[in-house]
N, C-alpha and C positions, 0 to 999 in steps of 0.2 A: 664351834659350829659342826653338827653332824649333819652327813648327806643321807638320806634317804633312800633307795630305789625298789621302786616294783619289783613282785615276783618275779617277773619275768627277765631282770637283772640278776637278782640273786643266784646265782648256780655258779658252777664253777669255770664254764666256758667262758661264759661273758669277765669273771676276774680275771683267768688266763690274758684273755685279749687284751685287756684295760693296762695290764700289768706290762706285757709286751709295748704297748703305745708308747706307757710313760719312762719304760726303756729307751725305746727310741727316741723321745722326745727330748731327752738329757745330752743324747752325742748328734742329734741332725736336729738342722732347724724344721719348725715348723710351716710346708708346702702352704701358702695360700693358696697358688697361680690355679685357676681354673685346668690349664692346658696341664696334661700328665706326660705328652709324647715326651721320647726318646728316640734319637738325638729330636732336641726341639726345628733345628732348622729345617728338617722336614715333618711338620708338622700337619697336619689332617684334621684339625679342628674347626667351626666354623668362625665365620670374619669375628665375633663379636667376643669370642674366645681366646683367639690369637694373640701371642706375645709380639709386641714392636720388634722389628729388626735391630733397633738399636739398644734395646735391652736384653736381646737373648744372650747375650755374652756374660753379662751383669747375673743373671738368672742360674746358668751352667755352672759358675763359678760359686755360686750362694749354696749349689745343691753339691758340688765336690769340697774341694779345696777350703772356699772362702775367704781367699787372699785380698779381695778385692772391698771396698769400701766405700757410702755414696759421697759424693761431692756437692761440690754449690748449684745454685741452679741454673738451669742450661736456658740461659736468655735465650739466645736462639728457634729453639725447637720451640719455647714455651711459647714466643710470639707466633712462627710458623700454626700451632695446633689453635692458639688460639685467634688468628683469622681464618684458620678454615671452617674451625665454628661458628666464625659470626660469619662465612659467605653462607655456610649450611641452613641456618637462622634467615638471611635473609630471603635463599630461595623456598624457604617455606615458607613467610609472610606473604611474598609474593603470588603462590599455589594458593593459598589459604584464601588471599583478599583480592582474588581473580572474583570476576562478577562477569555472565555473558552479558552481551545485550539483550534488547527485549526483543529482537526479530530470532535469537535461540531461545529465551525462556518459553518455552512453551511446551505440551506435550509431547507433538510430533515431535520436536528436538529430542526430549528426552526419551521419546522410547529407542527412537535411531540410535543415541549415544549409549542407551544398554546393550543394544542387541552386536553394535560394534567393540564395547568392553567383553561381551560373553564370546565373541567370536575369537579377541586377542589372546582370552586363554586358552584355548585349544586348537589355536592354528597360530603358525607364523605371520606375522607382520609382513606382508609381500611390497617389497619397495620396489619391482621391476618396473617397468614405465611400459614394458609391453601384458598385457593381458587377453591375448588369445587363447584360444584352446578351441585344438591343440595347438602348442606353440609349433608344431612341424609343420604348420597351413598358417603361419602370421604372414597380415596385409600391413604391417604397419611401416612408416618408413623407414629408412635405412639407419638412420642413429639411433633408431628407438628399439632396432630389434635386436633379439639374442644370439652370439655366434652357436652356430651348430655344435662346436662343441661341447658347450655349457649349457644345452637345451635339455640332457639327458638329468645332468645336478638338480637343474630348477626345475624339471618335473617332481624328480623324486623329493626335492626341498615341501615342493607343494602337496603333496599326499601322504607319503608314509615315512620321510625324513630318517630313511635308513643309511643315505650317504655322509660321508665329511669330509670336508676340506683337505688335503694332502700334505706335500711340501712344495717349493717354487716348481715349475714345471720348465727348466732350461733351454730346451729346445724351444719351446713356443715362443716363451721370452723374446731368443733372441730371433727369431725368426718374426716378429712382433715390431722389433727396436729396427732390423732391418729394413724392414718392409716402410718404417716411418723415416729413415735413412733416404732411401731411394727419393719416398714421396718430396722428401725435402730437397734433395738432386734435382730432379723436373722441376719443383718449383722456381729455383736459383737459377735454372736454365731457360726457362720463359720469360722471367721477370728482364733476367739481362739481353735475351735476346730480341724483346719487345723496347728497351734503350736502345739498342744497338738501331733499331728500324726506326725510331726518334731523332737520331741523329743523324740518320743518312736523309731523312726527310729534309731536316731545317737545312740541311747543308746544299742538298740541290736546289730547294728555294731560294737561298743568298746566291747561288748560282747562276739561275734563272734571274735573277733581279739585277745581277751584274753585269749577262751578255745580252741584255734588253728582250724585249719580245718575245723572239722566237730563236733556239737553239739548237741546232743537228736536228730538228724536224718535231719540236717538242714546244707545245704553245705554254706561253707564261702560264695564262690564267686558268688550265684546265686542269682539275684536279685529278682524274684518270690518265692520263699519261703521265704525269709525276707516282701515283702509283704504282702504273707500269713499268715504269725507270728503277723506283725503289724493290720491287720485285726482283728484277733481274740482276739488281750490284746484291740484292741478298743470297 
């Protein structure tokens, strides 16, 4: 069998090259792996390119050494990848054999839901629950609204999304856990102190029911002076 090639093979570069390849091809295996980085654990290629974790070891060792060799197959992993494919599978039958109702099939629906897709791509998704503007003049209530200090981020989140996120901010934190600390102190301290007047109650009652009638100037059945009594032992 003789190979053939175009002029544009012919010359002496292109043999150069050819010659150097099947050099190399005699003492290193032949690279399938899409991914070229070095060292591979940090690699920079996109998701669809990327070597498994669990093979880059396998990979380094094919490209130096070669000591290493495959084995049987890995029941394990093989079942793990192969239900995340059938969960993947199912969330697309799912997308796919979605059908709205017939109160969204309709125009209106559908022009709404373009101009909401066209907006998704060039603006952030805003999940805040408060939506005023400016948020430094919000009417909304108290759980709904932004702390002052995060008012300045989610402006700039909302316009020209020149800020990011930082690391934990410690101080805040713990001046945050404190502050729900306390609130939880008051709480344990009304709750018990509202037993406490519970029991002082029922207890002059069995009292009052014991020395009949009327006691040190304190009528059974009136409920403001048992008040009054309860008051004053608190």
């Amino acid at each position: 069998m003789v190979l053939w090639f175009p002029k544009t093979r012919r010359n002496k570069k292109y043999k150069l090259r050819l010659a150097e390849f099947l050099a190399k091809c005699e003492s290193k295996l032949f690279d399938v792996f899409s991914c070229k980085c070095e060292p591979i654990s940090s690699c920079s290629c996109e998701k669809s390119r990327k070597v498994p974790p669990q093979e880059q070891a396998f990979l380094e060792d094919q490209r130096t050494n070669r000591k290493m060799a495959l084995g049987p197959v890995d029941v394990k992993e093989t079942g793990r990848i192969l239900k995340l494919e059938e969960r993947k599978q199912k969330t697309t039958n799912r997308i796919t054999s979605f059908t709205f109702p017939k109160t969204r099939r309709n125009k209106k629906y559908e022009l709404r839901l373009a101009e909401f897709l066209a907006k998704c791509e060039s603006k952030l998704f805003d999940v805040f629950s408060c939506k005023c503007e400016p948020i430094s003049s919000c009417s909304c209530e108290k759980s709904r609204k932004v702390p002052p200090k995060e008012q300045a981020f989610l402006e700039d989140q909302r316009t020209n999304r020149k800020m990011a996120l930082g690391p934990v901010d410690v101080k805040e934190t713990e001046r945050i856990l404190k502050l729900e600390e306390r609130k939880q102190k008051t709480t344990n301290r009304i709750t018990s102190f509202t037993s406490v007047i519970d029991r002082e109650k029922s207890t002059l009652s069995t009292t009052l029911k014991r020395k009949g009638p009327s006691f040190d100037g304190v009528v059974k059945d009136d409920p403001s002076s048992v008040s009054s009594r309860v008051h004053y032992l608190c």
